[in-house]
N, C-alpha and C positions, 0 to 999 in steps of 0.2 A: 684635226691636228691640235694636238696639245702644245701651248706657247708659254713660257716664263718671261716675266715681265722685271727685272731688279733695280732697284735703284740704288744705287751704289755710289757714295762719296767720303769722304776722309776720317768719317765717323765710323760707318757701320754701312753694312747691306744689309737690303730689306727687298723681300720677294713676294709676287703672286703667280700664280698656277690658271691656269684652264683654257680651255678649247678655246681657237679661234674665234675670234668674234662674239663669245660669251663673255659672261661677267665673271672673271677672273676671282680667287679666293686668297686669304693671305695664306703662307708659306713658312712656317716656325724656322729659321734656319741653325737656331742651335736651343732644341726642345729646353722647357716648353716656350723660351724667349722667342720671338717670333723674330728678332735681328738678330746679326753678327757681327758683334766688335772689331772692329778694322785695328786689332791690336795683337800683337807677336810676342809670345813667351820663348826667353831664352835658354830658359834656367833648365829644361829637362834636355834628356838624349836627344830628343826629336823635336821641332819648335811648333809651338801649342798655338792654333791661330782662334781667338776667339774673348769669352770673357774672364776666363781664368787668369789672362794676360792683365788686364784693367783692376782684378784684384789685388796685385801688386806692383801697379804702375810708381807708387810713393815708396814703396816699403823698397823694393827694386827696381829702380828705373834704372837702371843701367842692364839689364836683362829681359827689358821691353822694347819692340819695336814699335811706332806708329807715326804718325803723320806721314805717310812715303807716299799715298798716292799721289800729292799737288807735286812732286820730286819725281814723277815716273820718267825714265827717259827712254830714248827710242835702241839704246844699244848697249848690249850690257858694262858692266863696271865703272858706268856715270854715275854724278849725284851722288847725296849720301849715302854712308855703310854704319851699319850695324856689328858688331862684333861681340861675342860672348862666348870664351872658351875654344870650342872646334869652328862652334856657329859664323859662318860669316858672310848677311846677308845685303844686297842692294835693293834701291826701288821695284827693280823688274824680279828677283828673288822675292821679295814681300810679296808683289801680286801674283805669282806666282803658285804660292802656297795657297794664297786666296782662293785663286781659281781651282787648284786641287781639292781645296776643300768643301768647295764646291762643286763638284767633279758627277757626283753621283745623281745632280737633277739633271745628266743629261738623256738620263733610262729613262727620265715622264715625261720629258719634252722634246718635240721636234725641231724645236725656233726658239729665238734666245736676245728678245731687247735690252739692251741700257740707257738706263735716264742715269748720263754723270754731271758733275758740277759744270758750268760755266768756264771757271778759268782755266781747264784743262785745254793745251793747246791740241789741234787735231792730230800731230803726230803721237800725242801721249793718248788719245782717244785709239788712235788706229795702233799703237803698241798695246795699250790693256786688250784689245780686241782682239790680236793674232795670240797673245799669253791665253786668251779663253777657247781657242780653236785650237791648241797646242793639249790645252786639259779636255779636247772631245768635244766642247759643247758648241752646239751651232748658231754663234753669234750672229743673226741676221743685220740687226744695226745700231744705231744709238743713237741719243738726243739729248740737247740740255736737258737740265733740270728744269731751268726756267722756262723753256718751251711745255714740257712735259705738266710741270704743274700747270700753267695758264690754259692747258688743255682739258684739264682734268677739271676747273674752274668754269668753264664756256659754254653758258647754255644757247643754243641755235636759233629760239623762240622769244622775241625781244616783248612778246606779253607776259612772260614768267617773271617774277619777280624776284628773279634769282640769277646767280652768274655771272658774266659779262656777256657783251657782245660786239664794241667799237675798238676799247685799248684799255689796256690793265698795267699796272704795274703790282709783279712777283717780287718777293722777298725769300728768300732760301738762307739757311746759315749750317754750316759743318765745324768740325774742329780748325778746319785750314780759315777762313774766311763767310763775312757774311756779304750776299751778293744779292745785287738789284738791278733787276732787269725790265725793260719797258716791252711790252708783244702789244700789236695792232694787228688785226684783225682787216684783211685788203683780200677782194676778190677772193672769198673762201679758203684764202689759206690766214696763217698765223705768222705775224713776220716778228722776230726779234732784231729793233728795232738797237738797243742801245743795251748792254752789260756790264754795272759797275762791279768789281771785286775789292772790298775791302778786310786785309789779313789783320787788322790793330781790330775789328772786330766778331771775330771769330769764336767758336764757342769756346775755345781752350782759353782765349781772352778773358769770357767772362767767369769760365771756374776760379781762373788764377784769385779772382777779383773776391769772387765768393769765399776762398780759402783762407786769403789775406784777413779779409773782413771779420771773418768769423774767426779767425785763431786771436786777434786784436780784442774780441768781445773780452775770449776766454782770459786774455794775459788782464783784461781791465776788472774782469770779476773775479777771477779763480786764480790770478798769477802763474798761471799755467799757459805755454807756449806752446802749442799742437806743433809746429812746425819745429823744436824741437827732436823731435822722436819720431821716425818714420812711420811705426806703428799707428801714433798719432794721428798723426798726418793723412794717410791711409783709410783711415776712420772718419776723418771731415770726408776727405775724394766720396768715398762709397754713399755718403749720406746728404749729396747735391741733386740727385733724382728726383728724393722724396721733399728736398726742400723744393725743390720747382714744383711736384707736385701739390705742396700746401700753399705755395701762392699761386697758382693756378684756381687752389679751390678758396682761397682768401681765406685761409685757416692758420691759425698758430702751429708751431711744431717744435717740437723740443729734441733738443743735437746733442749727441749725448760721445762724448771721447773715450775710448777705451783700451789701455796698454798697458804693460807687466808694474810703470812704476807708478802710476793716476788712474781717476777717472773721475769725470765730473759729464756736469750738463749743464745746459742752455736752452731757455727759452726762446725763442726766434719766430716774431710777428710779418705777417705779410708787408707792413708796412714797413719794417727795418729793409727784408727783403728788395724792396723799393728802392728804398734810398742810399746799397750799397753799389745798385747795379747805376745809380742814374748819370752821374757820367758817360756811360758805355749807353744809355739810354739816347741824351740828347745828342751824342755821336751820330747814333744813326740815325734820328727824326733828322737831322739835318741834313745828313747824304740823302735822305727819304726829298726830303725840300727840294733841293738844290736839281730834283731829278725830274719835281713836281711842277717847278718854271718854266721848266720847257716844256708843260701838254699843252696839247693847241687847247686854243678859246674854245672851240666846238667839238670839244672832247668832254667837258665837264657835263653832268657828275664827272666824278676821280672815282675811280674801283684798285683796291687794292687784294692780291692774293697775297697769302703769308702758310707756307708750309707746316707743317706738323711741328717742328722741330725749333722753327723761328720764331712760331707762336707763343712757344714755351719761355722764351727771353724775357727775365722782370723785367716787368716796365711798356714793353716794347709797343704790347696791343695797344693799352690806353693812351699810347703817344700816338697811333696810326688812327683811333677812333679820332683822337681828336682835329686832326687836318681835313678828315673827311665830313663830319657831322656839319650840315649846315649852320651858318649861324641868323638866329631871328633877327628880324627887324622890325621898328613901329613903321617902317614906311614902306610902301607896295607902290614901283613906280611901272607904271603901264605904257606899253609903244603909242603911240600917236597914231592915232586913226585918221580917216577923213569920211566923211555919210556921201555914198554912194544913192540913186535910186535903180531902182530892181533891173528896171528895163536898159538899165548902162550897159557897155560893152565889159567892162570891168569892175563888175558889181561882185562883189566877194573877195576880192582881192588883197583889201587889208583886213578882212575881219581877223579875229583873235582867237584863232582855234588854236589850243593847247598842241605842242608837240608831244610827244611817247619819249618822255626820257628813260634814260637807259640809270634801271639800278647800279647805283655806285655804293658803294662800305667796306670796311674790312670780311674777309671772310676768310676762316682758316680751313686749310685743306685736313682732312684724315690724312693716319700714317702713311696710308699704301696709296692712295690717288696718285702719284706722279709714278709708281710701278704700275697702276691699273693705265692711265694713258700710257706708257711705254708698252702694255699689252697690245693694246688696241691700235696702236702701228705696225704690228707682225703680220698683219694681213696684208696693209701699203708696201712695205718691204718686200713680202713674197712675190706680189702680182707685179711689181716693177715700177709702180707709184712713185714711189721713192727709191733714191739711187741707194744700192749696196754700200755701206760704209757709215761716216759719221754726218747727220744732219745739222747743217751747224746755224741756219737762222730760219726755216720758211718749212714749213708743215701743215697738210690740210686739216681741216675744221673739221669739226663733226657736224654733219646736214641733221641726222637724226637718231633715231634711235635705235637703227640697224645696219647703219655706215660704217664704213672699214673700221673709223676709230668710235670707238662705243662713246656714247654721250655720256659723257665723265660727271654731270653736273651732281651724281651720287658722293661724288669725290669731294663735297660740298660738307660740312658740318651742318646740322638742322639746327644745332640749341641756339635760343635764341641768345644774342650780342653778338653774335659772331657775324651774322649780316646786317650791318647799320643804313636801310632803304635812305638815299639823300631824297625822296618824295613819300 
């Protein structure tokens, strides 16, 4: 049986394909882009769901639709509207289209998981759900994201050096909000234990931040105002990707504005990068903090997961390595013993045999890990495991590496930093 795994939240969906209880592959959803812009064109006859939309989010924003999924409501004509011309769409309208236009992977698939955000309430989970069995496809169930990633995170074999195994804390971010959630790991299943949602830092948060910043260079070098000129404007949006990407690689990159009346460029250092985001940086090591007080004593190490997409936040990793990375000391202080002889009844009993601590560090998920664990519950779903509908805190473990949900610890990034061993 062929199952679809998507993960789907305020930004974009992203999908994998393959037979039950295989290792699922990713899924281009709009060729050759492997995701789908969770964004609404107004401007033609027919409304255009995808990236065509994001191409003219500045240029036309008033002919774009987006943020409506955290707005989903359970009955039609609630929430925000959209309006443009003939067009006139609401939240369940937006997802709607979505689902239509993703209609046609219902012909390779029998079964059909979702891993959505956290702060969706469960009747906006069980509305997106009945909109996707209206377009054909056979929703079997759904689950946080933050369940879904710490799943994809969890290795079963507490000798690997890899993963978690006790309690983790996931970090996820979309356009609507970024969210942080605590999962522990109790009698083989996964409990989402605590989920914070914070919308002041969200990705749309820190573009804004990026645009600002970067149109400011331009008015202090070049007297040139990108924000100005839509066109402008349009041309900073488009070229925030590739800036994430050169500070991800810790590379310079050069931003260059293009419109009928300028054009100019900019130089822009990873380190600038840095220091425009860090505001919005120590926002959230602090929410990250504040969440960190409350792990039991006998939880440390600390393991953090951090999604694809969170990872990408300037700033953010090196504020996560640095909570976690131990710190030295000149002094080594040792439990108290007392000397036993052999033939005591409790001879052994204080010696000082090392415990197996459990690797803790930042580790960032690949793109599709939280669609590859939402695969690997289509089996638990089918056979009755898990209840029909939305799973909203408790899902089981993976035992091994032929269990209903596939041992996701592939779902792991190998390069090295991204797993910081605290032994």
């Amino acid at each position: 049986m062929s199952v679809l795994g998507l993960d789907w939240n305020a930004t974009r969906v992203r999908a994998v394909l393959g037979a039950s209880g295989a290792y699922p592959m990713p899924l281009p959803l709009e060729p050759p882009a492997l995701d789908l812009p969770l964004a609404i064109s107004l401007e033609k006859s027919v409304p255009t769901v995808g990236g065509f939309a994001l191409r003219q989010c500045r240029t036309s924003a008033h002919l774009v639709c987006q943020a409506f999924l955290p707005h989903l409501s359970e009955q039609p004509g609630q929430g925000p509207r959209w309006q443009a011309g003939r067009h006139i769409l609401d939240t369940r309208d937006a997802c709607d289209l979505v689902w239509r236009k993703l209609s046609y992977l219902g012909a390779s698939s029998q079964g059909l998981v979702l891993s959505v955000p956290g702060y969706l309430a469960p009747v906006q989970v069980e509305a997106l759900r009945k909109l996707g069995e209206r377009a054909r496809l056979p929703v079997l169930g759904s689950a946080p994201t933050i369940l879904t990633a710490a799943l994809a995170a969890y290795h079963p074999s507490p000798s690997k050096n890899e993963g978690w195994q006790r309690s983790v804390l996931v970090i996820d971010v979309d356009d609507h909000a970024l969210t942080i959630g605590w999962v522990k790991a109790l009698a083989d299943k996964a409990h989402l234990l605590e989920c914070r949602v914070f919308p002041t830092l969200g990705l749309v948060q820190w573009h804004e931040r990026l645009i600002d910043a970067l149109a400011e260079l331009f008015v202090w070098h070049h007297r040139r105002d990108p924000r100005d000129v839509p066109a402008a404007e349009q041309s900073l949006y488009d070229q925030l990707e590739p800036l994430t990407d050169a500070f991800v690689k810790r590379q310079a990159i050069q931003i260059g504005v293009h419109c009928p009346q300028w054009f100019k460029h900019l130089l822009v250092h990873p380190d600038q990068t840095a220091q425009i985001c860090q505001a919005h940086v120590r926002h959230a090591a602090h929410e990250v903090e504040c969440l960190l007080a409350c792990w039991p004593a006998g939880e440390s190490p600390r393991s953090i997961v951090v999604t694809h997409q969170a990872s990408r936040l300037p700033g953010l990793l090196d504020a996560l390595h640095s909570m976690v990375l131990p710190t030295t000391t000149s002094e080594t202080k040792l439990p108290q013993t007392k000397m036993t002889h052999y033939a005591d009844e409790d001879f052994g009993d204080q010696l000082m045999f090392p415990e197996h601590a459990e690797p803790g560090g930042v580790m960032v998920l690949t793109p599709e890990a939280p669609a590859r664990a939402a695969h690997g519950l289509a089996e638990l779903f089918r056979r009755g495991v898990l209840p029909a509908g939305h799973v909203e805190t408790i899902v089981p473990l993976p035992r091994s590496q032929g269990s209903g949900v596939r041992n996701p610890g592939s779902g792991v990034k190998p390069h090295v930093g991204h797993l910081t061993p605290d032994s």
